[in-house]
C-alpha positions as CSV (number, residue, x, y, z in Angstrom):
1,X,-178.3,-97.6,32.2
2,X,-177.8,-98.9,29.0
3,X,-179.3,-102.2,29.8
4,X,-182.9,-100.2,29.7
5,X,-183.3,-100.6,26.1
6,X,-182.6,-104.5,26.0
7,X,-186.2,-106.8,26.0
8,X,-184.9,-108.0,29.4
9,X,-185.1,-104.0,30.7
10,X,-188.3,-103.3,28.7
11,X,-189.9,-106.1,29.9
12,X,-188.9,-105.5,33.7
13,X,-190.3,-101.9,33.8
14,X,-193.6,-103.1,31.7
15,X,-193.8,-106.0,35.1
16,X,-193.2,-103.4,37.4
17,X,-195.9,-100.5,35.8
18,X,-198.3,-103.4,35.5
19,X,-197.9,-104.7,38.5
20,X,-198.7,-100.7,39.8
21,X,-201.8,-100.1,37.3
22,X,-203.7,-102.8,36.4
23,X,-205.1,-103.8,39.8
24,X,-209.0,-103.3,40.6
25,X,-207.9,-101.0,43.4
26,X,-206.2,-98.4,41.1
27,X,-208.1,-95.7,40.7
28,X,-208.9,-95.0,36.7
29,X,-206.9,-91.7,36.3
30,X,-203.2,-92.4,37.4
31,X,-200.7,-89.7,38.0
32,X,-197.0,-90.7,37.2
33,X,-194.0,-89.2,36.2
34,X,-190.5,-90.2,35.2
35,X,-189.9,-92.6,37.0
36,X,-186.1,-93.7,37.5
37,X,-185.2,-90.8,35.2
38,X,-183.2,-88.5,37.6
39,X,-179.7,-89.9,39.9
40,X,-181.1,-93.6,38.0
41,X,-180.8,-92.3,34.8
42,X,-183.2,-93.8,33.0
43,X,-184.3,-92.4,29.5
44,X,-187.8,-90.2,30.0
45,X,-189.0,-91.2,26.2
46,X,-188.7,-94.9,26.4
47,X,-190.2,-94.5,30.2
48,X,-193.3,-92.5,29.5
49,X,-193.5,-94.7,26.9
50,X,-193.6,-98.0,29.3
51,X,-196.2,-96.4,31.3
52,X,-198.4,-95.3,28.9
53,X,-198.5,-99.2,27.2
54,X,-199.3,-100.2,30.9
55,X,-202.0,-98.1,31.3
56,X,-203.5,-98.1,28.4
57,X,-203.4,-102.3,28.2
58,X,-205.3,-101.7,32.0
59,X,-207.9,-99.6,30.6
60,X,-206.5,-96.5,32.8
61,X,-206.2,-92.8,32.1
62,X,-202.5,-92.2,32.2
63,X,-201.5,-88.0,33.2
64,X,-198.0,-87.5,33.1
65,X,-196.1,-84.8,34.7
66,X,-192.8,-84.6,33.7
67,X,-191.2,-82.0,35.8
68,X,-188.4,-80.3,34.3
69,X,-188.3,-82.1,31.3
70,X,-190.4,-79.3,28.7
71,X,-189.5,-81.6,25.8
72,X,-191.4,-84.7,27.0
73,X,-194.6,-82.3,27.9
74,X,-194.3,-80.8,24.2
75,X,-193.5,-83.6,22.1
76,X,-195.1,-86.8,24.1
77,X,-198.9,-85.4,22.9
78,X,-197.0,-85.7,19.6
79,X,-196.2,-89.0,19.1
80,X,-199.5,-90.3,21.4
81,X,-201.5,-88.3,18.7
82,X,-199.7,-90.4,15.8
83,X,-199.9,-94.0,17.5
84,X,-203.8,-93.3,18.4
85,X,-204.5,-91.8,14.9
86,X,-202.8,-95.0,13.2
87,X,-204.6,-97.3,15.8
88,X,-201.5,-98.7,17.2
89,X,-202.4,-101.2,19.9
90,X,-200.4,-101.6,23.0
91,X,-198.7,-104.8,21.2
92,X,-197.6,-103.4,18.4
93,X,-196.0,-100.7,20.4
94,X,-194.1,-102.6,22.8
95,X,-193.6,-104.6,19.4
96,X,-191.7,-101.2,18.5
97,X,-189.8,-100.5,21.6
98,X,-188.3,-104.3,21.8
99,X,-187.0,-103.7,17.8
100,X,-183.3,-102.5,17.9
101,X,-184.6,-99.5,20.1
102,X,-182.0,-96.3,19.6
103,X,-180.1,-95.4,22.5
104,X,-181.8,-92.0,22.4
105,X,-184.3,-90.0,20.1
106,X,-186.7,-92.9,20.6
107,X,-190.4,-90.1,19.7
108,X,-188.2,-89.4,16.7
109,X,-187.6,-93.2,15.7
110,X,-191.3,-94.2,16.5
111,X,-192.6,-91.3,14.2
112,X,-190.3,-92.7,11.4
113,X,-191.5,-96.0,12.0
114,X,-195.9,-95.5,12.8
C-alpha cells in the first residue's frame, strides 16, 4: 500500500475519481467515502484528499462520509477551511500531495505547508 503515495499512485486514483466525477451525467452533489481504505488499505487522508481535487476541478459538491473514521469527519473541515481560506487551487494541491508526501499525518503536513 505503500505505492499510494508515489506520483504513479496519486496520479492513478486522481484518473480513476475523474474518470467517476467529471462527466455531464454526474449529478452536482456526489456522495463518496473512503474508498479503498478498509481490507485495501489505503490511507483515508491522502484519499479524501484525491476526491475532493477531483471534484472540485469538475465543478462538483463533494459530501464525504467517512464511516468509522471520527478523525477524518473532525479534522477534514479543518484543513478544507485552510486550503479555501488561502485560495489553494486544485493544482497547487495535488502540487502538494506529489511533494515527498509523508507516509501518514498527511492534514498535519498540508497545514504546515498552506
Amino acid at each position: 500500500a505503500t505505492d499510494q503515495y508515489s506520483p504513479v499512485g496519486i496520479f492513478r486514483e486522481l484518473n480513476k475519481s475523474n474518470s467517476g466525477f467529471d462527466v455531464e451525467e454526474a449529478p452536482q452533489k456526489l456522495a463518496t467515502g473512503n474508498w479503498g481504505c478498509g481490507v485495501f488499505r489505503g490511507d483515508v487522508e491522502l484519499k479524501i484528499l484525491i476526491q475532493w481535487a477531483s471534484a472540485s476541478q469538475a465543478g462538483k459538491q463533494m459530501h464525504y462520509f467517512p464511516f468509522d473514521s471520527w478523525l477524518i469527519d473532525r479534522r477534514f473541515p479543518e484543513v478544507q477551511e485552510r486550503l479555501l481560506s488561502n485560495n489553494t487551487t486544485v493544482g497547487e494541491l495535488v502540487s502538494l500531495l506529489l511533494d515527498e508526501l509523508p507516509h501518514w499525518n498527511i492534514f498535519d503536513y498540508l497545514l504546515s505547508r498552506i
